[in-house]
C-alpha positions as CSV (number, residue, x, y, z in Angstrom):
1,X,5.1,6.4,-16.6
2,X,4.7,2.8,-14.6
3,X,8.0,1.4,-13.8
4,X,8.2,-2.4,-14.4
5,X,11.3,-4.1,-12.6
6,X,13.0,-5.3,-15.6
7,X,12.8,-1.6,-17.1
8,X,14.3,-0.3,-13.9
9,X,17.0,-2.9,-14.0
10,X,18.3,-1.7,-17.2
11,X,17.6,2.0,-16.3
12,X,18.7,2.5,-13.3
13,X,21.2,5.1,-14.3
14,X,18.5,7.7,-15.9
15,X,17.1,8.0,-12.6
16,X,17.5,11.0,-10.2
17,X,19.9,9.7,-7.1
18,X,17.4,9.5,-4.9
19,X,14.9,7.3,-7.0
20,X,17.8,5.3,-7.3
21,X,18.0,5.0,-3.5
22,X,14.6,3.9,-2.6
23,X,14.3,1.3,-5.5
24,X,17.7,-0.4,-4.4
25,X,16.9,-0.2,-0.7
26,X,13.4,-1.5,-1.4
27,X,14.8,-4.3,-3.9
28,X,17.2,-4.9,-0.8
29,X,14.3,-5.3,1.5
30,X,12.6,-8.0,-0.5
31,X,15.2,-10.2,-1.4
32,X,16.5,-10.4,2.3
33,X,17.1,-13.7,2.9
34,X,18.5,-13.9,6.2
35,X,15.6,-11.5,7.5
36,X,12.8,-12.7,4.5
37,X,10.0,-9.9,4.4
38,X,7.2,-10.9,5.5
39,X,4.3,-10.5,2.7
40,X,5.2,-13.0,0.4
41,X,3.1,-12.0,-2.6
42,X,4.8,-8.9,-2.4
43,X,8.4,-11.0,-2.8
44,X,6.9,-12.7,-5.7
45,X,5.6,-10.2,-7.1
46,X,8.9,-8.5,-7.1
47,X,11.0,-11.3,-8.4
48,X,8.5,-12.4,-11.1
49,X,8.5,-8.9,-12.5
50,X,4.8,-8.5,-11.3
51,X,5.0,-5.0,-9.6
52,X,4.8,-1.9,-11.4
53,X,6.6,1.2,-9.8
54,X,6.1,4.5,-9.8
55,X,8.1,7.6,-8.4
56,X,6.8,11.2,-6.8
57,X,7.5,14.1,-4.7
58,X,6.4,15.4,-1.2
59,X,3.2,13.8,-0.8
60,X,1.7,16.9,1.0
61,X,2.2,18.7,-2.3
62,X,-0.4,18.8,-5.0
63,X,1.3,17.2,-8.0
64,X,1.9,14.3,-5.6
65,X,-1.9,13.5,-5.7
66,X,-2.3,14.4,-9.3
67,X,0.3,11.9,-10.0
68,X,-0.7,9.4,-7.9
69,X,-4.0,9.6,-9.4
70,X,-2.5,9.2,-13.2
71,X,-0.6,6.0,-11.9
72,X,-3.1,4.5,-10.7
73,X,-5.4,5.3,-13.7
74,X,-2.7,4.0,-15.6
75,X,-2.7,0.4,-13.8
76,X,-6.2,0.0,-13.3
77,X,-6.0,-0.6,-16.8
78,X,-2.7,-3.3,-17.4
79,X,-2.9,-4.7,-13.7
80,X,-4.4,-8.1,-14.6
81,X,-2.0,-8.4,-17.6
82,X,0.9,-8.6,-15.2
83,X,0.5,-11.5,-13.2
84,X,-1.1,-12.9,-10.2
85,X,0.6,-10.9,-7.4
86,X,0.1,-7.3,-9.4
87,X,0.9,-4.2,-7.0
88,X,1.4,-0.8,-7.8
89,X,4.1,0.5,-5.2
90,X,5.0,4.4,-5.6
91,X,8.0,5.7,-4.1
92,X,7.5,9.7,-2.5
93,X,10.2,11.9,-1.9
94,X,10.9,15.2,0.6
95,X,13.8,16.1,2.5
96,X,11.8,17.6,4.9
97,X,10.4,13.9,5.6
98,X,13.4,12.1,5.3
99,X,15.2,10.5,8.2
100,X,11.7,9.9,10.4
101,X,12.1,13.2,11.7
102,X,7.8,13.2,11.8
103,X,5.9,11.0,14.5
104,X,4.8,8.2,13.0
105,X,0.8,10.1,13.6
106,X,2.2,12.3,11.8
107,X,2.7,10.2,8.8
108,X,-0.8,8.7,8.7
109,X,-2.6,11.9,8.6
110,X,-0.2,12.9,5.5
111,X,-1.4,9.2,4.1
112,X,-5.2,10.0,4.8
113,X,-5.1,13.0,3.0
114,X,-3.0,12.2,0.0
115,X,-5.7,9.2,-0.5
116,X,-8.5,11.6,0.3
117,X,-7.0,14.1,-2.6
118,X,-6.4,11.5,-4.8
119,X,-10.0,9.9,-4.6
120,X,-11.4,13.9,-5.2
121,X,-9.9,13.3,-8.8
122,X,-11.6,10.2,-9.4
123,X,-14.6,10.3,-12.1
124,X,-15.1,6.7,-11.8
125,X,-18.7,6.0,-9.7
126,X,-18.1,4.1,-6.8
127,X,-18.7,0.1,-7.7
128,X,-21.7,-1.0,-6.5
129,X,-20.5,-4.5,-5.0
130,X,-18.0,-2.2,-2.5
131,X,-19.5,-0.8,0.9
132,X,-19.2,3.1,0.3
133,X,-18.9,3.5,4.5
134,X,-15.2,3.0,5.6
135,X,-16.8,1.4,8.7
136,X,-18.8,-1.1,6.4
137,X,-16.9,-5.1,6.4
138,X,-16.9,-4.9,2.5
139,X,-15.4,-1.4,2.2
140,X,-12.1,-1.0,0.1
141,X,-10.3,2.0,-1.4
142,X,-11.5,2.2,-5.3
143,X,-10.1,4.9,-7.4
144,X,-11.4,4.3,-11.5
145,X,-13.9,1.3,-10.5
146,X,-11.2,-0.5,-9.0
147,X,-11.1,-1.7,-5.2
148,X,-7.9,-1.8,-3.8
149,X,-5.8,-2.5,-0.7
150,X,-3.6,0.3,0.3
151,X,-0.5,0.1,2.4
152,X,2.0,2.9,3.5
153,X,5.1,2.6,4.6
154,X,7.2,5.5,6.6
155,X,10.9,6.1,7.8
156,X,9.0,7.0,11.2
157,X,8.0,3.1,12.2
158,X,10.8,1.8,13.9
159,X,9.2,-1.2,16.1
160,X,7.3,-2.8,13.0
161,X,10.1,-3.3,10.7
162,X,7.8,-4.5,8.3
163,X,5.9,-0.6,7.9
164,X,9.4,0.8,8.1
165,X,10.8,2.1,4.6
166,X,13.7,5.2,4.3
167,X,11.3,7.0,1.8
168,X,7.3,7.4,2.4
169,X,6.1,4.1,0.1
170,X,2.2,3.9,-0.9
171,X,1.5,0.5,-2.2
172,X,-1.6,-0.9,-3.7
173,X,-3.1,-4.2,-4.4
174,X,-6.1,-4.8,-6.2
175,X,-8.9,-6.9,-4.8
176,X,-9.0,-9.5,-7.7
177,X,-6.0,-10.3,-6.1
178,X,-7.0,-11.9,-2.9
179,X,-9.6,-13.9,-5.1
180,X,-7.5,-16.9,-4.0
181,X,-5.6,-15.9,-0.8
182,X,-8.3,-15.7,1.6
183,X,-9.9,-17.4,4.5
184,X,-12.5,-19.6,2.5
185,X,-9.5,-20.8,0.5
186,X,-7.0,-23.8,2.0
187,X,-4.2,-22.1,-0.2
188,X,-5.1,-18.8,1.7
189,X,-5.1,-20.1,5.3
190,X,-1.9,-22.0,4.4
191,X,-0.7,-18.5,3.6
192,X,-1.8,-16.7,6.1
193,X,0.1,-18.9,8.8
194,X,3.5,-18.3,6.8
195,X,3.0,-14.7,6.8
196,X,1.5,-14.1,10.6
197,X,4.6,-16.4,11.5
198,X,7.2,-14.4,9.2
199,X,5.6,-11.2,10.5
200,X,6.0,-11.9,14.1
201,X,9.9,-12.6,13.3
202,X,10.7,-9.8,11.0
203,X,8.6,-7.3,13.3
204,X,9.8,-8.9,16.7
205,X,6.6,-8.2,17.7
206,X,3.1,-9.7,18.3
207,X,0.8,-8.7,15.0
208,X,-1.5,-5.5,15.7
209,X,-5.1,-6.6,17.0
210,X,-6.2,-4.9,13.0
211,X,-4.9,-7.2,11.0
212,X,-8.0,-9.6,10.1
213,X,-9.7,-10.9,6.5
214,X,-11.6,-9.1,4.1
215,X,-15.1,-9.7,4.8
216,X,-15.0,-10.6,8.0
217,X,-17.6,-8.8,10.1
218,X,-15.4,-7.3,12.1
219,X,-12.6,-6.5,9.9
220,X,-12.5,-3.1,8.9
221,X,-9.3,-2.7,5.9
222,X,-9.1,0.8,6.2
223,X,-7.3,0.3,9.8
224,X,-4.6,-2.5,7.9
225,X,-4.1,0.4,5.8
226,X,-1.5,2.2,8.4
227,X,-0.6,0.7,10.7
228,X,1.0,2.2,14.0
229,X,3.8,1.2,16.1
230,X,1.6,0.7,19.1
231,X,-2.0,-1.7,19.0
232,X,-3.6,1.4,18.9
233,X,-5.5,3.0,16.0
234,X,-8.0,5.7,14.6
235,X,-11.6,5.6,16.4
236,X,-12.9,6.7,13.2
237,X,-12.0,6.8,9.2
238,X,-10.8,9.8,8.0
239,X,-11.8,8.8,4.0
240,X,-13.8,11.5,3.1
241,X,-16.0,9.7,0.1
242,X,-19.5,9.6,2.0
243,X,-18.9,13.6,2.6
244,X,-18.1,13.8,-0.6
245,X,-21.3,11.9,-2.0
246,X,-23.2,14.3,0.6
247,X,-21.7,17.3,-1.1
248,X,-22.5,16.1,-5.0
């Protein structure tokens, strides 16, 4: 079942310890005030009771991606009844994973193929207004005929605070979201200042050469999707949905 943050609040104590863990540390995170995180939808969204939670196991495992999938089924379908900055965030769990004992490449290939699984149990068609190639502008993940952005989190990053979390964390936003925070918008650009600037403090780092707008021709979102400690990234998107369409 989806979380909400005033259900978890009052039932804290039915959780398993370390559910209870990652939702206090990540409550933590966001309501830093001395070091404020940088995405401030995400804050909002958290402190308005926007974001909806959701809890699994190793994310290499099976049930992770069959979970996943449910959630995200599930909040397809109540996202826009909870508020302007709706994510889903999910919480994964393994021992094996814990303490950033993986490389941090090792982490994104985990992340490519838990979304790869999770989009193999989508029945949904792919919506007609999203590019289906990865390395198209308009591309975004979709799962039930929804476009989202994705963003993982690992205990691995250690330079980009802001991609560093004690548990694997898989958040996503849908697209209807960034309706009004975007380039074209003077609310977005106003934004977009106060989070490059927060970023660049929280991170103590310059921004990695990926992050750009939706839409813009050379923006690709797939690469903002994981981000690495270095500038480096991927050469080429490991999203498997044109093989898949191939295959069919």
């Amino acid at each position: 079942m989806l979380c909400s943050k005033s259900w978890i609040d009052q039932h804290l104590e039915e959780l398993s310890p370390w559910q209870q863990s990652a939702y206090r540390q990540f409550a933590a995170m966001l309501c830093d005030e001395e070091h404020p995180y940088p995405c401030v939808p995400g804050k909002q969204g958290f402190q308005t009771d926007t974001l909806r939670f959701g809890f699994t196991e190793d994310p290499r495992k099976g049930e992770a991606s069959e979970k996943l999938a449910s959630y995200l089924k599930q909040y397809g379908e109540i996202s826009r009844e909870t508020g302007n900055y709706a994510s889903l965030v999910v919480f994964c769990h393994s021992d094996d994973m814990a303490g950033g004992r993986q490389p941090v490449e090792t982490y994104e290939q985990i992340f490519w193929d838990l979304l790869n699984r999770v989009h193999q149990l989508d029945d949904k068609p792919w919506p007609d207004h999203i590019g289906k190639d990865p390395h198209d502008h308009t591309w975004e993940f979709c799962f039930n005929g929804e476009p989202y952005f994705s963003f993982c989190a690992t205990p691995a990053h250690t330079v980009r605070k802001s991609r560093h979390f004690p548990y694997f964390l898989i958040a996503f936003q849908p697209r209807w979201v960034f309706d009004e925070i975007n380039s074209s918008t003077v609310f977005g650009q106003k934004l977009k200042k106060v989070i490059r600037k927060r970023l660049v403090e929280y991170d103590e780092a310059p921004p990695h050469p990926s992050l750009k707008w939706y839409g813009q021709q050379d923006n690709y979102e797939w690469e903002q999707y994981y981000l690495r400690d270095d500038d480096s990234a991927m050469s080429k998107c490991p999203f498997s949905h044109m093989h898949k369409k191939i295959k069919s």
